[in-house]
C-alpha positions in Angstrom: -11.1 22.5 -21.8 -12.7 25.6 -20.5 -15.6 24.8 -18.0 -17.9 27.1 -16.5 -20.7 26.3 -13.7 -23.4 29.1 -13.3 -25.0 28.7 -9.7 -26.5 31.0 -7.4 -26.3 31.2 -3.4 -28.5 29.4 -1.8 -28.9 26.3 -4.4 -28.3 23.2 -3.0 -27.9 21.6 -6.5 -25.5 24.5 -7.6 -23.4 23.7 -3.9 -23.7 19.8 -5.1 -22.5 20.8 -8.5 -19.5 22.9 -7.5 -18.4 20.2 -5.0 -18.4 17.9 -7.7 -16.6 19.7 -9.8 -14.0 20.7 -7.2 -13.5 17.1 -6.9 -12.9 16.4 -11.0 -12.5 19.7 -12.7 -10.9 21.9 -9.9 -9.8 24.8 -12.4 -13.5 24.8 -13.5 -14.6 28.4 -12.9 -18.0 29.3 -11.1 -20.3 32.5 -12.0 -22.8 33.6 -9.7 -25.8 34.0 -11.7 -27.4 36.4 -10.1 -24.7 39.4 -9.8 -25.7 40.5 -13.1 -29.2 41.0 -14.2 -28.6 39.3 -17.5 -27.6 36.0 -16.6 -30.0 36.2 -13.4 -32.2 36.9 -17.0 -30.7 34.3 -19.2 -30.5 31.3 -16.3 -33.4 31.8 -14.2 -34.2 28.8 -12.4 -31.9 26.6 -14.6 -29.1 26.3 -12.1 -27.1 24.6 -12.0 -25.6 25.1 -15.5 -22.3 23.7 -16.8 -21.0 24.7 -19.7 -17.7 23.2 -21.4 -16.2 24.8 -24.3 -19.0 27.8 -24.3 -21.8 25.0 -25.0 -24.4 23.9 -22.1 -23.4 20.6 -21.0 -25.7 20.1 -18.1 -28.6 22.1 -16.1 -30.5 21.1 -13.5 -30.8 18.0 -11.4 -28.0 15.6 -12.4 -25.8 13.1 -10.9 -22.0 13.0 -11.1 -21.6 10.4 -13.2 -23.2 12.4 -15.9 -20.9 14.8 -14.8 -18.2 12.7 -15.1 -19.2 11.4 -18.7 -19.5 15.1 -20.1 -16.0 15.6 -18.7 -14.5 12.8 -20.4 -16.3 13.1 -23.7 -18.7 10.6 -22.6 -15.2 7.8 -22.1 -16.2 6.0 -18.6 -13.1 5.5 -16.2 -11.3 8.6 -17.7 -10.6 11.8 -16.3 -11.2 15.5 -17.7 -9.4 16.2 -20.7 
C-alpha cells in the first residue's frame, strides 16, 4: 500500500496528520505541497491530503479514526495492510 500525505509547513492539520500517520503508517511518505508550484496549484488549501494507492483518501479536517478506517479498508480494530 503506497500512501502519500501532501502537507505544507505551517499546517497544524497537516502536523496532526503526519503525526498520525507516523503512529499507523510510518513508511507513509509526506510531500510538501508547496515546493513545487503545481501541487501548491493542484492542493491549494486542501491540506491535508492523503492519498493511498494514487487515489485521495482524505483532505482536510479529519479525525484518526477515519484515518484509521481508510488504512484498514474501512475493517475497525485492524492495522494497515
Amino acid at each position: 500500500m503506497a500512501i502519500v500525505l501532501y502537507s505544507r509547513r505551517g499546517c497544524h492539520l497537516c502536523e496532526q496528520a503526519e503525526e498520525w500517520l507516523g503512529w499507523h503508517a510510518p513508511d507513509a511518505v509526506t510531500v510538501d505541497v508547496d515546493a513545487a508550484a503545481d501541487l501548491a496549484h493542484r492542493y491549494g488549501t486542501r491540506v491535508p491530503v492523503i492519498e493511498i494507492d494514487g487515489r485521495v483518501a482524505l483532505e482536510g479536517r479529519f479525525d484518526e479514526a477515519a484515518l484509521v478506517r481508510c488504512l484498514t479498508g474501512g475493517r475497525a480494530g485492524e492495522g494497515p495492510a
